[in-house]
DRENVO-948892 format. One record per atom (N, C-alpha, C, O): residue in three letters; x negated, y, z negated. Coordinates in steps of 0.2 Angstrom, whole numbers, plus 5000, padded with zeros to 4 digits. Each point is the difference from the previous one (the first is absolute). Example, Ala and Ser with C-alpha at 12.3 -4.5 7.8 and 13.67 -1.06 7.14 Angstrom:
<rs>
Ala493449724961 Ala500450065000 Ala499650065000 Ala499549994997 Ser500750065007 Ser499650064999 Ser500450054997 Ser499750064999 
</rs>
This chain:
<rs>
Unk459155134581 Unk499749975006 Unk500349935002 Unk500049964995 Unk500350025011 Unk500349955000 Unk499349945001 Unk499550035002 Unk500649904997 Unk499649965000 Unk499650015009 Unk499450015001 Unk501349985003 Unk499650005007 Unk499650065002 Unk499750005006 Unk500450034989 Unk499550075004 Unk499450004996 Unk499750055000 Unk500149904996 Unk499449974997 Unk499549985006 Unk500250025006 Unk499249964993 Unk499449955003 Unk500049964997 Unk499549994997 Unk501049955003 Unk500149954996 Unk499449955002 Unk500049985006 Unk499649984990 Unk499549965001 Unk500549924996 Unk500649994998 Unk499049985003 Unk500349934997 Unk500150004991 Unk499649974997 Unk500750065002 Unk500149994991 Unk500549974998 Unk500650005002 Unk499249964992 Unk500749974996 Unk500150024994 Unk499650034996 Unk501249975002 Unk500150034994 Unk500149924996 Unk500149965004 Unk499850034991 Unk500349954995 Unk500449984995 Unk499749974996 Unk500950055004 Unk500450024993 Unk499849964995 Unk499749955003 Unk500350044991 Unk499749954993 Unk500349994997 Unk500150064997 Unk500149915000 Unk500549984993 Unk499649974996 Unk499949944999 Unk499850114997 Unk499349974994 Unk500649944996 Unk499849945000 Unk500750074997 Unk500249964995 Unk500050034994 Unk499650044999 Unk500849934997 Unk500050034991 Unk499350034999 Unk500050064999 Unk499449915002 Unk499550024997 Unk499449954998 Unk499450015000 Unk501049944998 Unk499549934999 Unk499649985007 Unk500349985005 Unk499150044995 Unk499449945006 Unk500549975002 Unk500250015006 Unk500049924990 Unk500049945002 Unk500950035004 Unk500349965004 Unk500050084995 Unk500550005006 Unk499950055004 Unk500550045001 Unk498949975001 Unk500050055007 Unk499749935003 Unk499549964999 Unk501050055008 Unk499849935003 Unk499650025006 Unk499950065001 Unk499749875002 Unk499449995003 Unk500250045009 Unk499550005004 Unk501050024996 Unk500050055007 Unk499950064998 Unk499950055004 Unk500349954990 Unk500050084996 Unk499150025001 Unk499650035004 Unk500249944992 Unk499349994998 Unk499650035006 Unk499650055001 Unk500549885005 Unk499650025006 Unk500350075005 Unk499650055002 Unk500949964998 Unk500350084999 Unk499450054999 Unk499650035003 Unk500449964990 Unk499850074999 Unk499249995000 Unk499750054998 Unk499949905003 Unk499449974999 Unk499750025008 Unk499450025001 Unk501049985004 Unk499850025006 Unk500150075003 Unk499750025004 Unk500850024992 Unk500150075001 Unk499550034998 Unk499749984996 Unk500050095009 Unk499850065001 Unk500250054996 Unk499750055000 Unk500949934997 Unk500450064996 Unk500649974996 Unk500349955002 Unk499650094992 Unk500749974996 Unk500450064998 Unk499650044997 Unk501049985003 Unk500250054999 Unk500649974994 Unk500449955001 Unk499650094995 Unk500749984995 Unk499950054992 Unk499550034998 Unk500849965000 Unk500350054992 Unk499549954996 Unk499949945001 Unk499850114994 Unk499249984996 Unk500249954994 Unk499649974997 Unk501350025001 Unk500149934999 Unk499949945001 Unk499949954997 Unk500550065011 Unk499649945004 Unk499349975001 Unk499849955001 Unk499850114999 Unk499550005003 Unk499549984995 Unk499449995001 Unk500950014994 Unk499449984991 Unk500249935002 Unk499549974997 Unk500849985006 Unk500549944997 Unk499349975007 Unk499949944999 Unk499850095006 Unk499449995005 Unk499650005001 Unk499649975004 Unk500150114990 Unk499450035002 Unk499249975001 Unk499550035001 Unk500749914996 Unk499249935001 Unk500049995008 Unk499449985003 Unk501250035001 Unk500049985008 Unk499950055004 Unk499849995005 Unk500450064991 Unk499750075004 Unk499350035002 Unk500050055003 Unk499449924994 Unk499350035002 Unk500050025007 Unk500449985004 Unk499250064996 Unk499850025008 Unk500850005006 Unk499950015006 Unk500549994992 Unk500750045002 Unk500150064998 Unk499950034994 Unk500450005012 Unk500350084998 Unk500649974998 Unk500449955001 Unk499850134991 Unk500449974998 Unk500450084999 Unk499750064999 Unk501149925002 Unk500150035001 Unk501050004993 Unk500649974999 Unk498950094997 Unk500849994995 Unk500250065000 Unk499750065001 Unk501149944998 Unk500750064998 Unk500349984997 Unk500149945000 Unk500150094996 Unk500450004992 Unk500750005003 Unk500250025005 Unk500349954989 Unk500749975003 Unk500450035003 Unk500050054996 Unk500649975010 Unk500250065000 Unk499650035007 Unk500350055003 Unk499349925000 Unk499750015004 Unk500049945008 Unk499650025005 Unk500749934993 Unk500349925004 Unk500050035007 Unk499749975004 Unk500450094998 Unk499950025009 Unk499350045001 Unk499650015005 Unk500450014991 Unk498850025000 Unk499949945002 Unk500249995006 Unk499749984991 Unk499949934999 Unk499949965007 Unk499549985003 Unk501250004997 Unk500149985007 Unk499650065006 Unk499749985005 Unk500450054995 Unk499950055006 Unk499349995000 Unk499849985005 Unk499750024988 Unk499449984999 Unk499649945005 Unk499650005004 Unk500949934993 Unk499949955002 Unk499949995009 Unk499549985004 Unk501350044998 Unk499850015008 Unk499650055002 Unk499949995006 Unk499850054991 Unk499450045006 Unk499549954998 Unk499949955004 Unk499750044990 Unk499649964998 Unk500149945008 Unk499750005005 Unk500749974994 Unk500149935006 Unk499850035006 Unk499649975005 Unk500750104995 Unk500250015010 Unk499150025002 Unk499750005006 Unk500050014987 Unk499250035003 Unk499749915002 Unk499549985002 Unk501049994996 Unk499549925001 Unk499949934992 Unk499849955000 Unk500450104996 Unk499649994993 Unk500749954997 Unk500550024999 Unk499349915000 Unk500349934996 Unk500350034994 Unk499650014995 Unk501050015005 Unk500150044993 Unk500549924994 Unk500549965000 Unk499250064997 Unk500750004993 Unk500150024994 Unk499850004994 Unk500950025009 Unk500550044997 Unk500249934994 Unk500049945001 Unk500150094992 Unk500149954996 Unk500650044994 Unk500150064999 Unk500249904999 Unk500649994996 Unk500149954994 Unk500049945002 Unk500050074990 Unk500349944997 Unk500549975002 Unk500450025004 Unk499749924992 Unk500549955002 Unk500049985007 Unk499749955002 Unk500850085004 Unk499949975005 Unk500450085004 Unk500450044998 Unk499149955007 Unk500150095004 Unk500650005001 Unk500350034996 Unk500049935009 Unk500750015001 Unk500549994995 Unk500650005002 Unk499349994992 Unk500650014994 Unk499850064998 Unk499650014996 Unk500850055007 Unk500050074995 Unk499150025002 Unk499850034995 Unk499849965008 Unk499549995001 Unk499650065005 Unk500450055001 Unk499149955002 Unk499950045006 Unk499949975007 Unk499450015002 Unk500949955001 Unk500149995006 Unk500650035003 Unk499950025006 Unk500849984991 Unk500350065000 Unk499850075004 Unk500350015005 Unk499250034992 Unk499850065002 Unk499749995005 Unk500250025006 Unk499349934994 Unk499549995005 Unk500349985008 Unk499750025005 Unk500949934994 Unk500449995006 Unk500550085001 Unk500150025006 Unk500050004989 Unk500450075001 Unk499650055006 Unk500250005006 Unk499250024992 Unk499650065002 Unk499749965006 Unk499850045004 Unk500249884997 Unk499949985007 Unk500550035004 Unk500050055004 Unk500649924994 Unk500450005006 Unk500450085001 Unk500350025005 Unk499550014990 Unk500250105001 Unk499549995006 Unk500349975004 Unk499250044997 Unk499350015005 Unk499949975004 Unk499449995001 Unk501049985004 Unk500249965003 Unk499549955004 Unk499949995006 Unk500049964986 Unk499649945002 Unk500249955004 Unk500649984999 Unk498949985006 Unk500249975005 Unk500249924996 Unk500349965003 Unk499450034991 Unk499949924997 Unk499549955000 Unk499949944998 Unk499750125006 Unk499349965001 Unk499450034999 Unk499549964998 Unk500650135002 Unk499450024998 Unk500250054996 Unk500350055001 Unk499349944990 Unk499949964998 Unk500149955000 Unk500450005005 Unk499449934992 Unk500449955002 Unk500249974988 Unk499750024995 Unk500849965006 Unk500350014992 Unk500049924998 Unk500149955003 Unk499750064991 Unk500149924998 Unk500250014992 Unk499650024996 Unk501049965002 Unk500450014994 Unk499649914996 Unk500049955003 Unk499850054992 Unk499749954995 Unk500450004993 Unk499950054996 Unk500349925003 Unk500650014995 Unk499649974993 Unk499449985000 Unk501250034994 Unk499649994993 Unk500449964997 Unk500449975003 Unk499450044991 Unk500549974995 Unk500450044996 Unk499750024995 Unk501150005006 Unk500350064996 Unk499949984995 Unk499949944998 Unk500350134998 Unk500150014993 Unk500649974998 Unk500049984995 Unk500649995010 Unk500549974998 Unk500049924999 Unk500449964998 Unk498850055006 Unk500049925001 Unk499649984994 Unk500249954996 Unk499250095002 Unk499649984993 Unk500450014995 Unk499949964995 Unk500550085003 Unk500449994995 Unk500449945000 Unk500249974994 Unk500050015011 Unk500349934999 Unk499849964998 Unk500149964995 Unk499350045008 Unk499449934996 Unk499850024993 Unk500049964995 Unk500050105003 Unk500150014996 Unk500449984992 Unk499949984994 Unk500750035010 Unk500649974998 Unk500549934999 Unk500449984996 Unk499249985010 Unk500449945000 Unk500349995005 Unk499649975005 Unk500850034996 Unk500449985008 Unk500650075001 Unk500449985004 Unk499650064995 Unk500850055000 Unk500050015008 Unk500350055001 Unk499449935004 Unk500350035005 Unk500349945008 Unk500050015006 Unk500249954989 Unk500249935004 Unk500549995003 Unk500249955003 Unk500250114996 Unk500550035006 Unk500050065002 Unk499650034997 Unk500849995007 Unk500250065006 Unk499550064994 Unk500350014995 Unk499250025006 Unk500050064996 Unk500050075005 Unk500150005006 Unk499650064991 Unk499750065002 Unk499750024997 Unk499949984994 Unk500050095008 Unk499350034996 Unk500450085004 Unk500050025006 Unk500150034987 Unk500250075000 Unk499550024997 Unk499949984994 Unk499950065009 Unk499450064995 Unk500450074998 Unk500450045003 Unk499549974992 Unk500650054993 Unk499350075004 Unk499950054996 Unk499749965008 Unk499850065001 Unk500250065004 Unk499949985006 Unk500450074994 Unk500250025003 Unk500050075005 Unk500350045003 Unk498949954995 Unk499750065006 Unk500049985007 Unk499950055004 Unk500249894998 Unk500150015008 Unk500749975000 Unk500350045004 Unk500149924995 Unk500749974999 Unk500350064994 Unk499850014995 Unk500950025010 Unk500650034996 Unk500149934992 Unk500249944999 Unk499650114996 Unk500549954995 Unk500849975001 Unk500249954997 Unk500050105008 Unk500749954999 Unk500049975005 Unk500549965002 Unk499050045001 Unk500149925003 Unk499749935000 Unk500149955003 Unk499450084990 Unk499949944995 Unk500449964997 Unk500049945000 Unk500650114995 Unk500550004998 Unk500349955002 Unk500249954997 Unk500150065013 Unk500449955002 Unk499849925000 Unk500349954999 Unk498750085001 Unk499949945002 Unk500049934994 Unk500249945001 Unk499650104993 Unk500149964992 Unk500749974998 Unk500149964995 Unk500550075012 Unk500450014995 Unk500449935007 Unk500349955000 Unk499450075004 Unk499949925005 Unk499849944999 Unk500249955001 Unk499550074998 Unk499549944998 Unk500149964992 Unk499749944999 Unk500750094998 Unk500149994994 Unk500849975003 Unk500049945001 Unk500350094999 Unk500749975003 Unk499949935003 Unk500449964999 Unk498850035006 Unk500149945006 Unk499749954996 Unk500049945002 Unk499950074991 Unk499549954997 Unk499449985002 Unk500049945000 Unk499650095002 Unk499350015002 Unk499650014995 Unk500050044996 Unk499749905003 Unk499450024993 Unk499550075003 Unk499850005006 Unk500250054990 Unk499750045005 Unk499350034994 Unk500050004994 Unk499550015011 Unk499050024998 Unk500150094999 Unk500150035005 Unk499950014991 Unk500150064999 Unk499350034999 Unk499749984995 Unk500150085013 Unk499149984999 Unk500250084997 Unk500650014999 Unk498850035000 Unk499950074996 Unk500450024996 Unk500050065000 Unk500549904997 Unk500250024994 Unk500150064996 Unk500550014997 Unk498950025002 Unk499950054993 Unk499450055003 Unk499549975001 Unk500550094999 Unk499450034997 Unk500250054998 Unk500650035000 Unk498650014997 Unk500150074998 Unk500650045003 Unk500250054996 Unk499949955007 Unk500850065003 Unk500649985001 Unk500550044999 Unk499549885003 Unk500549975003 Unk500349964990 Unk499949944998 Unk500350085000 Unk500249974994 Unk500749984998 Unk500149974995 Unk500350055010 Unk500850004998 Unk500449925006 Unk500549974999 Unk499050015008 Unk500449955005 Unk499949944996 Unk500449955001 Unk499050044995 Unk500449924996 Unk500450004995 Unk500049944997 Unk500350105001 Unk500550004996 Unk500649995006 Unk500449955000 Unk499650105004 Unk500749995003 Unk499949945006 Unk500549965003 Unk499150034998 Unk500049915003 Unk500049964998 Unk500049945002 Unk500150084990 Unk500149944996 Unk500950014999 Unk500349955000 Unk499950095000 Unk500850024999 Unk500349985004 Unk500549974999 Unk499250045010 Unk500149975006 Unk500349935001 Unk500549985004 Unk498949984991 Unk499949945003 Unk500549954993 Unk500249945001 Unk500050104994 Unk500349974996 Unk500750004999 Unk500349974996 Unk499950075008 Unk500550015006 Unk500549895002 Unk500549974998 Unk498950045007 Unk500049935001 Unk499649934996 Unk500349955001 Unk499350054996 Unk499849964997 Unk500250014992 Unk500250064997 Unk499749864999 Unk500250014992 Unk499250014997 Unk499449985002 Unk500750064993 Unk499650034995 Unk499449964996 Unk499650014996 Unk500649935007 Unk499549934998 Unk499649965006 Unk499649965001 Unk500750105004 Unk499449995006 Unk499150005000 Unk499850054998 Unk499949905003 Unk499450004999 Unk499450055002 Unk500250015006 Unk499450024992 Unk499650085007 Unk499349964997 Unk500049984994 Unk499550015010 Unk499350004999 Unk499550055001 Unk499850015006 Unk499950024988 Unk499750065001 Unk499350005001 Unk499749974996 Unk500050055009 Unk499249975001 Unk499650045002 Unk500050015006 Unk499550024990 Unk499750065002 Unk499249995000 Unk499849984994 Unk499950025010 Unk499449995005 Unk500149925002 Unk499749954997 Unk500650045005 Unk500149935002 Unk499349965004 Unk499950005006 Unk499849964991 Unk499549965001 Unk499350055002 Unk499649995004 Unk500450054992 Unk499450054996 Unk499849974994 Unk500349964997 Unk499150085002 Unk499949984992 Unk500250014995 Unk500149974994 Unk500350095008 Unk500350014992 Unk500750015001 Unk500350054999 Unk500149895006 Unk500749975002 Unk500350004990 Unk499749994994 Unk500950035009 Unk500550004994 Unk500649965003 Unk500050005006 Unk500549984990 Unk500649975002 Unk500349994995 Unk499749984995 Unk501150045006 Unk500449994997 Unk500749965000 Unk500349995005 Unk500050004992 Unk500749955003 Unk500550054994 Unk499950014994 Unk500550015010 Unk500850034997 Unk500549995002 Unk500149945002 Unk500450114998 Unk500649975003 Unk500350065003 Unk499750044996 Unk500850005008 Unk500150065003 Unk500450024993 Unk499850064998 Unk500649924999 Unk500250044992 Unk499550024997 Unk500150064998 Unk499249935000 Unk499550014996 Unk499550055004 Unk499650034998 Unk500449965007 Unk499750035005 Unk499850084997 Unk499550035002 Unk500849994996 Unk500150084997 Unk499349984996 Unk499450015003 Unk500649964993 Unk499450004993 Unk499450005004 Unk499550004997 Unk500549985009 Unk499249985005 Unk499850075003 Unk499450005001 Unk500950065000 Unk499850075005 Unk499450005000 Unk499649995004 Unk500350034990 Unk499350044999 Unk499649955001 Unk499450045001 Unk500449905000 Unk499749955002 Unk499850005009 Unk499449985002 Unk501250055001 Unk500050005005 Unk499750055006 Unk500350054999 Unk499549955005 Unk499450065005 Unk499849985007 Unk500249945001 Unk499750085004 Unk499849985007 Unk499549945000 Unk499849985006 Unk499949994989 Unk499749965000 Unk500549925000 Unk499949945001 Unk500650084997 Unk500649934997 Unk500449995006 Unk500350055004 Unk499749884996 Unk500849995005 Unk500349964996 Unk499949954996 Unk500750075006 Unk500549964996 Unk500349945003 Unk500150025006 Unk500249924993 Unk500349965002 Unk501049984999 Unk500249944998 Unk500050095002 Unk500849984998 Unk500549945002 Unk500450005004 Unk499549954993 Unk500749955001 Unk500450035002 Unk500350054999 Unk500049875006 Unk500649995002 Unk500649974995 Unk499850004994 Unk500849985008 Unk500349984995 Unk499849924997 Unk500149974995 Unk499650035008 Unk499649905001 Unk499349994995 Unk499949954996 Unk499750135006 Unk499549974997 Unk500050014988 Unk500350034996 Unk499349945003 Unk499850004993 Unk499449984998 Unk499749985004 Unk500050024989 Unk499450004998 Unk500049934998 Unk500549965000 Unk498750034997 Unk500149934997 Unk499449975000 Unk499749985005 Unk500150014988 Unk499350014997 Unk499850055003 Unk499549985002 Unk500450105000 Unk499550054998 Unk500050005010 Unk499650035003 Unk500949935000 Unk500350025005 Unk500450005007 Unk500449965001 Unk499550095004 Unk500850045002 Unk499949945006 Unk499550005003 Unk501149954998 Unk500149965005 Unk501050045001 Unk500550014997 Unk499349995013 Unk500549995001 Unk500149965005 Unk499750015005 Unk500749934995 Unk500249955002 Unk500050025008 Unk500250065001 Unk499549895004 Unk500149985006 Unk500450035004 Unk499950035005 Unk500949934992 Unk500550025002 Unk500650014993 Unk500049994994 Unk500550045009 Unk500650004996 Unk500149954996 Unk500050004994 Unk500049935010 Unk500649945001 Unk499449994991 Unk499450024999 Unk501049934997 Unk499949974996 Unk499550064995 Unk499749974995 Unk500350095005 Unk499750054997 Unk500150004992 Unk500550004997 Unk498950015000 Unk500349994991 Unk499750104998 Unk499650035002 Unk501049974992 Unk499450074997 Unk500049994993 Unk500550014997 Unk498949985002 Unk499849994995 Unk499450024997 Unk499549985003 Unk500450064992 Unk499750044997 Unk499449944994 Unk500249954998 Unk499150065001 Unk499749984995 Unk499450024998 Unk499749984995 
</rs>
């Protein structure tokens, strides 16, 4: 059913970027977000990281795999009237669900007003891993996700293998799971390509959770880390510039006067 041929009442959607997971970085428009919604709809990982905010809210969860349920969910929910928010870790719009929800608006031919959308951003996993880590993202970077159920892997491949050539420090978000066991291997061949074997990778899994891990290697060593590695980690890989030092990953500002040096 297309939106216009709804009984559209005044509803808004909310998109949410909870953040890593720590309280203290879901920020204070996040917060009021979901404190005033009538509805929260999102996957029952997101929704453990709120469910103190959720009392007396209809809640509304689907397991992963389901990102246009979801959305589809969200907008009727709104078009009946109802303050919804739609919620996401790290931040919606990185790999997130604002994505679907702006999809299935504009399939259904929404006017821009009714619902009315409001995107609330978070703190990515690319960004906690760096605080994490120290400074590595202090020039031009990117961020490729090695998952390959809605992105063709080869054109992953191009992208690794761009981005590795442009010298882009790049954030590598789902890395690893139970199925998917063989693309960090070959993003690691990709990228070794163009970078040297002493290039620095910061490995960070639950990044600014309680039970955060983190590690400092190097893309030669990188092999002995796999089994370490899972959709909970993102990774961080140097450019030619950046390096470790004390326990760690700084990559310099700019080019001009850049040192690398390892301790």
């Amino acid at each position: 059913m297309r939106i216009d041929d709804m009984r559209i009442s005044v509803g808004k959607i909310r998109l949410i970027g909870l953040g890593p997971g720590d309280r203290a970085l879901l920020t204070p428009a996040a917060l009021d977000a979901i404190c005033c919604s009538d509805a929260v709809v999102g996957y029952d990982g997101y929704l453990d990281q709120v469910r103190d905010l959720t009392g007396g809210k209809q809640i509304v969860s689907m397991p992963l795999g389901m990102e246009m349920q979801r959305a589809a969910k969200a907008v009727k929910l709104a078009s009946e009237g109802k303050a919804v928010a739609m919620i996401s870790s790290g931040d919606i719009g990185v790999y997130g669900m604002a994505g679907p929800v702006f999809e299935h608006l504009a399939a259904n031919g929404w006017d821009g007003k009714h619902p009315q959308v409001e995107v609330v951003p978070g703190v990515t996993a690319a960004q906690a891993a760096a605080s994490v880590l120290g400074a590595p993202l202090m020039q031009d970077f990117c961020a490729i996700s090695l998952s390959d159920l809605m992105t063709p892997w080869e054109a992953i491949r191009k992208r690794l293998d761009a981005a590795a050539y442009a010298d882009f420090v790049i954030a590598l978000y789902n890395p690893r799971s139970k199925r998917r066991r063989k693309q960090i291997a070959e993003a690691r061949s990709i990228i070794l390509k163009h970078r040297a074997a002493n290039t620095p990778i910061g490995i960070v899994r639950n990044a600014c959770r309680t039970d955060q891990e983190s590690t400092l290697t190097t893309l030669g060593e990188l092999e002995q880390h796999f089994d370490r590695i899972d959709m909970f980690t993102t990774l961080i890989i140097g450019n030619s510039t950046s390096y470790i030092h004390n326990g760690r990953m700084i990559t310099p500002r700019g080019y001009m006067n850049s040192s690398r040096q390892t301790s």
